[in-house]
C-alpha positions in Angstrom: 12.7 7.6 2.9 12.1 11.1 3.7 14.7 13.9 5.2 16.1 14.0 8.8 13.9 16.2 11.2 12.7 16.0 14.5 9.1 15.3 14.2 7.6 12.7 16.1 6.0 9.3 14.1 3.8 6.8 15.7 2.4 4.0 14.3 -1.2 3.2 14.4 -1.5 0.1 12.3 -0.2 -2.1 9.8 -1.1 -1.2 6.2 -1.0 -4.6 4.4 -1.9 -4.7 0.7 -2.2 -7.0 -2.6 -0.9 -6.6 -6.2 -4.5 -7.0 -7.8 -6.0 -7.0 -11.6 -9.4 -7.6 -13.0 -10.4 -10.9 -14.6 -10.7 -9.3 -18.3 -7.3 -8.0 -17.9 -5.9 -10.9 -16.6 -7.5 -12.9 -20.0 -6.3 -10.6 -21.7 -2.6 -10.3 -20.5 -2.1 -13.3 -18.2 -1.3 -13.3 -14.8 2.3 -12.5 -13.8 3.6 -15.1 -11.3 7.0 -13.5 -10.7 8.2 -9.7 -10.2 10.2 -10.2 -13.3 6.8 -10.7 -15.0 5.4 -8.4 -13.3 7.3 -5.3 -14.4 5.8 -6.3 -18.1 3.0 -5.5 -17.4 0.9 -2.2 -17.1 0.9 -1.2 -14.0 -1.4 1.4 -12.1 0.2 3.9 -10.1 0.2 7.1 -7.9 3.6 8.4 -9.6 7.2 6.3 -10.2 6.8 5.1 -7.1 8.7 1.4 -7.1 6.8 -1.6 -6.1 8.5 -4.0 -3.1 7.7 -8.3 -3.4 8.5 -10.9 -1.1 11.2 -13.1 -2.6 12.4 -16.3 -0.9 12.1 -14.4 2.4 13.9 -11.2 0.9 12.2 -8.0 0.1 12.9 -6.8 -3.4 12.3 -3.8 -5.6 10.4 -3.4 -8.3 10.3 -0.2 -10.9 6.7 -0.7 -12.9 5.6 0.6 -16.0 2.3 2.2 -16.7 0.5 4.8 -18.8 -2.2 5.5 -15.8 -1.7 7.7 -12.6 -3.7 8.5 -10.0 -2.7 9.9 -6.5 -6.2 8.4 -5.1 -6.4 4.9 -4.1 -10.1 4.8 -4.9 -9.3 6.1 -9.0 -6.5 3.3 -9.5 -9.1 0.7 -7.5 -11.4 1.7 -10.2 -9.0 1.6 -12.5 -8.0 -2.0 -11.9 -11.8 -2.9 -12.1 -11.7 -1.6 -15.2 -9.4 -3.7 -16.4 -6.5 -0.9 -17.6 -3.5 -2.8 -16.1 -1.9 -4.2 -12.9 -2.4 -2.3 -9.7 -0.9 -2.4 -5.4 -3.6 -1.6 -3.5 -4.5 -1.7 0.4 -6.8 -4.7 1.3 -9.6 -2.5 3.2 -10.0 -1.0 -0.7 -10.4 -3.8 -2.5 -11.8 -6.2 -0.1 -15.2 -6.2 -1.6 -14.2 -6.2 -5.2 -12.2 -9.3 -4.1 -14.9 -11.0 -2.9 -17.5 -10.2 -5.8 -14.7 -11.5 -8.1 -14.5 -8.3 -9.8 -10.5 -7.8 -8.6 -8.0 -10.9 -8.3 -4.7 -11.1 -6.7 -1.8 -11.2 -8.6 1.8 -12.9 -8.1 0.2 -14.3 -4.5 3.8 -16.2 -3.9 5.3 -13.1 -3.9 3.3 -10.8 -1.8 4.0 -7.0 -0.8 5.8 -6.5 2.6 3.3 -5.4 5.3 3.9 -1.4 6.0 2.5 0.6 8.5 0.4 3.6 9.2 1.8 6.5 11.5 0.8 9.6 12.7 3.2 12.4 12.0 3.2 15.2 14.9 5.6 18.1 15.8 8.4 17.3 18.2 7.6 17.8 22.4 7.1 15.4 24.8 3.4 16.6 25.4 1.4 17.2 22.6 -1.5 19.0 22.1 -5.0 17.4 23.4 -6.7 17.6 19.7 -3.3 15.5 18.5 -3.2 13.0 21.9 -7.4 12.1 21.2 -6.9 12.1 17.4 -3.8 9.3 17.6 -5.3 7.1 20.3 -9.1 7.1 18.2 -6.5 6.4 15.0 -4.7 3.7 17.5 -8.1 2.0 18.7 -9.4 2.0 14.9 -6.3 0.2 13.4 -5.9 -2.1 16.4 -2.1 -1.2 17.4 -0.9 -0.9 21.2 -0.2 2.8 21.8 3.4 1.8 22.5 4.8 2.2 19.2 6.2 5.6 19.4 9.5 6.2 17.7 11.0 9.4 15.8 11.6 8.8 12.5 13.1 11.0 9.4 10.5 13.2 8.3 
């Protein structure tokens, strides 16, 4: 969670994601089925972010280990094809390494809790044109009504 302020979030879209590895490191390691297994394991990450699972209907946290960083999804997607460890990635980047077989999922009873994409804009009720056709192109390119404005702590 970030500090209080008074700028203005909207959501655009759901950002829904997968805990992924590659086959070689899953042969290698195994295949963690539970987030107690899979805080074991190496884990790819933008910083010492935690992780968040599904558990019987619960959201839990997670605090992974790992000797790789990157703050680019498309290094740790790489990374993960490359068979260095464990990583949480978007779908829409690692779709297509999904479906060539070159990524799996990991821990698929346990999946991460959808999140959502927002736009983050300075308070006022009317913004600025360039931020009004910017958010509704965003809007119409992540599929989300344009109702779901709220303010949130930034």
């Amino acid at each position: 969670m970030l500090p209080d302020s008074n700028l203005i979030a909207r959501r655009i879209g759901p950002l829904i994601g997968k805990y992924v590895a590659s086959p070689a490191y899953i042969a290698k390691h195994g295949s963690p089925e539970t987030p107690e297994e899979l805080v074991t394991h190496q884990a790819l990450m933008q910083g010492t972010e935690t992780w968040l699972a599904t558990v019987d209907d619960k959201v839990i946290t997670m605090r992974p280990q790992g000797r790789f960083k990157a703050d680019n999804g498309v290094a740790l997607v790489a990374a993960a094809v490359a068979g260095i460890g464990i990583a949480a990635l978007p779908n829409d980047l690692i779709q297509e390494h999904l479906d060539s077989g070159a990524l799996v999922p990991v821990m698929p009873n346990h999946p991460i809790p959808e999140h959502g994409i927002y736009v983050v804009r300075p308070p006022g009720q009317h913004p600025s044109r360039k931020i009004r056709v910017l958010t509704e192109m965003l809007i119409e390119c992540f599929g989300r009504s344009t109702e779901d404005t709220e303010t949130l702590s930034v």
